[in-house]
N, C-alpha and C positions, 0 to 999 in steps of 0.2 A: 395417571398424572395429568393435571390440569394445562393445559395452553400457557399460563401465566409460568406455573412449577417447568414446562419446558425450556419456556423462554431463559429464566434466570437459568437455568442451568447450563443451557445452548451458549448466554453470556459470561456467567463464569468458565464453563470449559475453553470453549474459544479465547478468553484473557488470558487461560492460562497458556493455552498452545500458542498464542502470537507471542506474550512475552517475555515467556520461558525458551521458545526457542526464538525469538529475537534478540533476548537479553544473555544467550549462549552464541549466539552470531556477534553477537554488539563485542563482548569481551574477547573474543578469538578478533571481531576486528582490531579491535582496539593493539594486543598483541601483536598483530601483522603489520599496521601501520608501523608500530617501531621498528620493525624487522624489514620494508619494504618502502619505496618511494612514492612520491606523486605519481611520479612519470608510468609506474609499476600500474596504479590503478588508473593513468590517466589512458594507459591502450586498452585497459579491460572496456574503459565506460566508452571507448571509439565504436567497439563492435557493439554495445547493449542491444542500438535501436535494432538492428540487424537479428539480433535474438527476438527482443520481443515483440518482432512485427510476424514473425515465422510464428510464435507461439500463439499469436493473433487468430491468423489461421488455421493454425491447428484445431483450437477451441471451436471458432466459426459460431460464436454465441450458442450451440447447441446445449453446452454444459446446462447457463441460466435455463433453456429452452426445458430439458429435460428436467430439472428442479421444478418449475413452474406447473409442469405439465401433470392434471389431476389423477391421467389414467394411464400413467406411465408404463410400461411393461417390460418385459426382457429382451424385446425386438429393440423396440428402442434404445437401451442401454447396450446391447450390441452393436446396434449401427453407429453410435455415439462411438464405443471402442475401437472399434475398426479403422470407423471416419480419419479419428484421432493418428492412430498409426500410420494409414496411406498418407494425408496431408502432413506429416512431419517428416517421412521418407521421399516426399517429394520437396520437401520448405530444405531437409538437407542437404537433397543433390542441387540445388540454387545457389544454394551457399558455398559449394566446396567449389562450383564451377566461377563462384563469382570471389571468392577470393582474395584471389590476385589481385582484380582490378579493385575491389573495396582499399587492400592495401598503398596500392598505386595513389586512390584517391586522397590517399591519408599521407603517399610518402614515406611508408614504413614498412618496410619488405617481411618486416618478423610477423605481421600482424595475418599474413595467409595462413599459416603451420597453426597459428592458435586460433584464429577461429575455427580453420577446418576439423579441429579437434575440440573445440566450446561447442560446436553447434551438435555434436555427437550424444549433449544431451536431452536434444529435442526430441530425438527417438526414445530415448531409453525414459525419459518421462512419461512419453503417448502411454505407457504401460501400464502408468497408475490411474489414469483419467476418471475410470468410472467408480476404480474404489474408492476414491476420495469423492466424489462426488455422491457415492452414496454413506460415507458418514455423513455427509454435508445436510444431505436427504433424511435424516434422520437424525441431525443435530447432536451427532454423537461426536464432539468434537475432547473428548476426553483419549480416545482412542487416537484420533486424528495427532492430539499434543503430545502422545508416548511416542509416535512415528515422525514428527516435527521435528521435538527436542533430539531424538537419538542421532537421526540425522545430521545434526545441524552439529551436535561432539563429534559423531564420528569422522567428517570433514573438518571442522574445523580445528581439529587433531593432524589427521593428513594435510593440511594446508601449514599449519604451523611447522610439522617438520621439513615438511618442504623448506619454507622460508629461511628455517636455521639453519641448513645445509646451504644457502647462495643460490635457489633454484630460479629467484627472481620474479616474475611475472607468472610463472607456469605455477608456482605456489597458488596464484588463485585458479587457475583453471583447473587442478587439481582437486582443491578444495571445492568447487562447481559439480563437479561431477563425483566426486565420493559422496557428497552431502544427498545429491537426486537418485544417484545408482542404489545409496543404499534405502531409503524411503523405498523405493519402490519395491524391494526387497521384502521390505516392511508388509507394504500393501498385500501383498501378495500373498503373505504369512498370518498376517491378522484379518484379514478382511475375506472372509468366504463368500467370493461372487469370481466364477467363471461365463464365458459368453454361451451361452445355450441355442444360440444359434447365428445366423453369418447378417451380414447385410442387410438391409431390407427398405425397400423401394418405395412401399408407401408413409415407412415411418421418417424416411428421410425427408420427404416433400412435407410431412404434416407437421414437423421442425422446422424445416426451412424457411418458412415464412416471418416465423419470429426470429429466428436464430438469425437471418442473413442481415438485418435490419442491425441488430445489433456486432455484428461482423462490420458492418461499414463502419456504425458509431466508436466499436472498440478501435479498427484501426487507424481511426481519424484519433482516437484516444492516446494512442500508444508512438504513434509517430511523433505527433507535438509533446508528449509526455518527454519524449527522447530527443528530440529536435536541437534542446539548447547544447546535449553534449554532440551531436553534428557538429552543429556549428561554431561552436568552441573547438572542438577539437582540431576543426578544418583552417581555422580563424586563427586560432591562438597555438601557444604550445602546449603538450602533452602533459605537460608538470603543470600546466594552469589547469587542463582538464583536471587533473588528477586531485587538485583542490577542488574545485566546484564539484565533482562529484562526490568526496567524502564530506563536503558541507550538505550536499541534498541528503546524501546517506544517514548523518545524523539527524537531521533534521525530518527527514522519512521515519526514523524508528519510533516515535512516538505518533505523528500522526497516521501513515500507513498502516501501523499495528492497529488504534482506536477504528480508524476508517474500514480495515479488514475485519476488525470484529464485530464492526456492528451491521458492516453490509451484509458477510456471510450468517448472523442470525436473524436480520430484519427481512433478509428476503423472505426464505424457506416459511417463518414465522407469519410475516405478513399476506403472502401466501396463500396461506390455509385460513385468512379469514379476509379474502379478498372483494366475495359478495355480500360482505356486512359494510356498510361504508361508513355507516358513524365509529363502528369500534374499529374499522380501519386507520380514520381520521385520529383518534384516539391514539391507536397505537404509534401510529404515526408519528406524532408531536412530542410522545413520550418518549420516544429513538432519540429524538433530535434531544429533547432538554436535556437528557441524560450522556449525551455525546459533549454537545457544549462545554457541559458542567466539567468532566476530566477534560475535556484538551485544550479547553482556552489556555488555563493557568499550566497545564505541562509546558507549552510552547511559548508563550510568553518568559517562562521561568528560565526555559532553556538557552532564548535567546538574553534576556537577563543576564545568565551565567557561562556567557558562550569563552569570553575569554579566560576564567581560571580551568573552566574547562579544557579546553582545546591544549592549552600552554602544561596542567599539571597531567593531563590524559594522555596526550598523543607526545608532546616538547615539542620545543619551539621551531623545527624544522615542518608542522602544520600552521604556524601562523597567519600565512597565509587565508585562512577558511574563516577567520575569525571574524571579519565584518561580513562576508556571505552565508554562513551561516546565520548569523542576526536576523538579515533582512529575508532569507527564505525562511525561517521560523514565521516570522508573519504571516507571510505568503499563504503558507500552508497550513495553520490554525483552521482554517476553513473545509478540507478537506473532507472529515466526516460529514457537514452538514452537504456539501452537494455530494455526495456519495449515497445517504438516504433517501433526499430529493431527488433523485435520477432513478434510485429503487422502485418508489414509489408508483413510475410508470412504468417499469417492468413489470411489477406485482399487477396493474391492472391493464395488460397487454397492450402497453400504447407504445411499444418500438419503434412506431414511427415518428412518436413526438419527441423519443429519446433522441433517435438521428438528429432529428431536425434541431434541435437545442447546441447536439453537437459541432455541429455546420456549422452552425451562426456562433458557437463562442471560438472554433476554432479558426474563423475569418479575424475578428476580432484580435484574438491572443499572438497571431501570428503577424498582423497589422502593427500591434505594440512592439512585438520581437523585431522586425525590421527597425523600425523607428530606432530603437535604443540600441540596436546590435554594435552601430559607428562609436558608441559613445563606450564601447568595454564591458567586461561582464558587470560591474557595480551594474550600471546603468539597466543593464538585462534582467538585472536579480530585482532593483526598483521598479522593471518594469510586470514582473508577474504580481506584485501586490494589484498593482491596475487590473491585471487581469483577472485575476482570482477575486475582486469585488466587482467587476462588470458581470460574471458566471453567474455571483452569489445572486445578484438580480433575475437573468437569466434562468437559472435552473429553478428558483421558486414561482414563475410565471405558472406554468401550468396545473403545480402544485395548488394554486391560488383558485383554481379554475374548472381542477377538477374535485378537491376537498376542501376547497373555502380556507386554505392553510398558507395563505401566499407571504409576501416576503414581509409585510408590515407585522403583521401576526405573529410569524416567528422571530424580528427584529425587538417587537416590543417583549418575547422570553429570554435573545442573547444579551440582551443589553445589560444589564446588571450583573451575568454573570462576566462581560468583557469588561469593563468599568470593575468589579472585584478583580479582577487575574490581574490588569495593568496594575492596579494598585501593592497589587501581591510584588509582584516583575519590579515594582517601585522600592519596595521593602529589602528583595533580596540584592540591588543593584547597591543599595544602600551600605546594607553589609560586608560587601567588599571596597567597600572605597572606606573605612573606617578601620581595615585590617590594614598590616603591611602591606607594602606593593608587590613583593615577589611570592609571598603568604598561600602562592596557588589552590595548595589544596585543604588550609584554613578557610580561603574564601569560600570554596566551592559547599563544603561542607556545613559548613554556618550560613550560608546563604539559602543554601536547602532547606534545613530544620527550618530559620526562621520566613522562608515561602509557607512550606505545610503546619505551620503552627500559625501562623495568620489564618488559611485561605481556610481548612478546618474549622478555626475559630469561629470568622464572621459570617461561613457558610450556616454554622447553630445559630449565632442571633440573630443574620436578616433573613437568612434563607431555609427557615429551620420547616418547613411545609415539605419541598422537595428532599432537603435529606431526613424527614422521616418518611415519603413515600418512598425513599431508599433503603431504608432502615426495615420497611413493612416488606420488599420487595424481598428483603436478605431473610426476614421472620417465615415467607410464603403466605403472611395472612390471608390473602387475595385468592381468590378465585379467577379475575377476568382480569384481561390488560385494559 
C-alpha cells in the first residue's frame, strides 16, 4: 500500500474514531446536561487543569518522541511504558495530598473526595500508553475507533444511570472512569504488545532530548488551555463555570475532533517523508487546505445556529452558553491550522522552535487574559479571538522559514474558503429569522440542509480543482501526496 493509499485511510479511520466516538459522547452529553446542572459540570471543569497538567507529565512528550523516532525498538517502548506508570503514581500521590487545599482554594469542601477519586484515572490510563501509541504508529486507527466508540457507550451508559438515579456530579466521574477503565481493557485485549523488557537508561536520555522540549511546550500548552476555567471558576460562580465550559465543549467537538484527526495522521505520515522537503512542503499545505476546507464552514455554521441549537438541544435552563458559544466558535475555527503548523516542527526535529513559539504566544494570550478578565467572561471569550489571530501569525513564522510555506502563502489558500463559510453562516442565520420564533428545531434543521446545500454547491463551481483532488484522493488514483 502506497504512502498516499495510507494516508487516506489513516484519515478516514481516524474520522471515524474521533467522530463516532465523539458524536457518542456528544449525545450521552447532551442527555446528561438535562439530567444535570451548570453547577454539576461547573466543579468537574474546577479540577480539569489539575488533570491535564498530571497527564502532561505523564506523557513528558515521549509519546511524539517515540512516534518520530526512525529506529524505535522494544527498549524504547518499554521505558515509554514504565515512564508512563511511575510519573502517573507519583502526579497521583500530588493530587490526593493536595486536595484539600485545591478545594479550599475553590471554597468547596466536596471538591477533595472527587478529585481524589478523578485523578484515579491517571493511573489506570498509564496502562494503555504504548498500545495506542502503537496503532498510532502504524496508523491503524480502525482498531483504535472500535476501542474509542465502545468506550465512550460503555460510560456514557454508566454515567447516564448514574444521573437518573440523583447521583449528581459523581454521574460524571463515574462516567470518566468507566469510559478509560474500560479502553484499556480494550487495549489490552486487542492489541498484542507486552513489555519485553524493564527500563532503560540509554533509551531514556536518547528521548529526552526531544521529548523534554516538548514537555515544557505542552505544559505551558495545557495550563493556559485550562487557565480560563481557573480563573472563572475562582472569579466567578460554579454555575457560570459550568456555562463556559459546555460552550468550549461544543464548540471543541468539531474543532478538536478535525484538529485530532489531522494532527494524529499528519504526524506519523509526515514523518516518514521527513528528508524529502519539497513532498514535505507538499504534503504539508495539502493538511492544511484540506483542514480549512471542513472547519471553516462547521464553525462558522455552528456559531450561525448556536441559539436554536442550544435552546431545542439542551432547553432553555442553557441559555446562558448562547452568546459564548458564538464568539468561541470563532476563536477556534483556527485550531487545525496551528495544530499542523506546530506539526510541522516536530516532524522536522525543531522542539526548540516549538517551545519557543509557545513562550512567546503564551506571554501574549495571557497578557489579553488579564487585560479583559475585569471586564467578565464576554470580554475574555472576545478576547481569545485576539489571541488565536496573533498565534495564527506566530506559528506560521517559521513555517515560512523553514518550507517557504508562511502565513501570506497559506492566507492567500484560507481566504476564499473563509469569505465561502461566512457567506454559508450568512444563508443559515437567515433561515431562522424567516421561521417562527420559537420554531427551535425547524430552525435548526432547515438551517443545516440549507448551510450543506449551499456550501457543497459553490464548492463544484468556484472550487471545483480542490474537490476533485478530493474526489481523486476518495478514487486512490494517486500514487504520491
Amino acid at each position: 500500500m502506497s504512502l498516499k493509499q495510507k494516508t487516506f485511510k489513516g484519515v478516514i479511520w481516524s474520522a471515524v474514531e474521533r467522530f463516532s466516538t465523539q458524536g457518542v459522547q456528544f449525545l450521552f452529553g447532551i442527555l446528561l446536561a438535562r439530567l444535570l446542572t451548570p453547577n454539576d459540570y461547573g466543579m468537574i471543569a474546577m479540577l480539569t487543569i489539575f488533570m491535564a497538567v498530571s497527564q502532561t507529565f505523564i506523557d513528558s512528550g515521549f509519546g511524539n518522541a517515540l512516534i518520530r523516532k526512525p529506529d524505535r525498538n522494544e527498549a524504547d517502548k518499554a521505558t515509554v511504558f514504565f515512564f508512563n506508570i511511575f510519573m502517573a503514581a507519583a502526579c497521583y500521590g500530588i493530587i490526593f495530598l493536595a486536595a484539600p487545599f485545591i478545594a479550599q482554594f475553590y471554597g468547596m469542601p466536596q471538591l477533595t473526595d472527587i478529585l481524589r477519586i478523578l485523578a484515579i484515572n491517571l493511573i489506570i490510563q498509564s496502562f494503555g500508553s504504548i498500545q495506542r501509541l502503537n496503532l498510532t504508529i502504524d496508523l491503524n486507527f480502525k482498531t483504535l475507533a472500535k476501542i474509542s466508540l465502545s468506550g465512550a457507550v460503555v460510560g456514557g451508559t454508566a454515567g447516564l444511570i448514574c444521573a437518573y438515579n440523583g447521583l449528581g456530579v459523581w454521574s460524571l466521574v463515574v462516567q470518566q472512569m468507566t469510559t478509560i477503565s474500560f479502553r484499556v481493557i480494550l487495549f489490552w485485549t486487542l492489541v498484542h504488545w507486552r513489555p519485553k523488557c524493564f527500563f532503560n537508561k540509554t533509551s531514556f536520555k536518547n528521548m529526552f532530548g526531544f521529548g523534554s522540549k516538548l514537555l515544557a511546550s505542552g505544559l505551558l500548552n495545557t495550563v493556559y488551555n485550562n487557565l480560563y476555567d481557573l480563573i472563572i471558576g475562582k472569579a466567578f460562580a460554579a454555575a457560570a463555570l459550568g456555562n463556559y465550559s459546555r460552550a468550549a465543549h461544543f464548540a471543541d467537538f468539531p474543532s478538536s475532533n478535525i484538529t485530532g484527526i489531522f494532527q494524529r495522521v499528519t504526524f506519523p505520515v509526515l514523518s516518514k517523508i521527513q528528508n524529502d522537503h519539497e513532498k514535505l512542503r507538499k504534503g504539508y499545505l495539502k493538511f492544511l487546505n484540506m483542514a480549512t476546507l471542513i472547519i471553516l464552514p462547521m464553525m462558522i455554521g455552528l456559531a450561525a445556529l448556536s441559539k436554536p441549537f442550544v435552546l431545542f438541544v439542551l432547553s432553555d435552563k442553557w441559555s446562558g452558553i448562547i452568546l459564548i458559544l458564538q464568539i468561541i466558535c470563532i476563536a477556534k475555527m483556527w485550531y487545525p491550522v496551528h495544530s499542523i503548523n506546530l506539526n510541522i516542527l516536530q516532524v522536522m526535529g525543531r522542539s526548540d522552535l516549538f517551545l519557543k513559539l509557545e513562550i512567546i504566544k503564551k506571554i501574549v494570550s495571557i497578557t489579553i487574559l488579564c487585560i479583559t478578565l475585569p471586564h467578565g467572561i464576554i470580554a475574555m471569550c472576545y478576547g481569545q479571538w485576539v489571541s488565536t489571530s496573533i498565534a495564527l501569525v506566530i506559528n506560521t513564522y517559521y513555517s515560512g522559514k523553514l518550507l517557504n510555506a508562511g502565513l501570506f502563502i497559506q492566507l492567500k489558500m484560507y481566504i476564499p474558503t473563509l469569505l465561502n463559510s461566512l457567506v454559508m453562516g450568512a444563508i443559515c442565520m437567515s433561515v431562522t429569522k424567516l421561521l417562527p420564533e420559537k420554531a427551535y428545531a425547524l430552525q435548526l434543521i432547515l438551517g443545516i440542509v440549507a448551510g450543506i446545500v449551499y456550501y457543497g454547491a459553490s464548492n463544484w463551481i468556484f472550487n471545483r480543482e480542490t474537490v476533485k483532488e478530493l474526489l481523486e484522493l476518495l478514487n486512490r488514483k494517486k500514487d504520491n501526496l
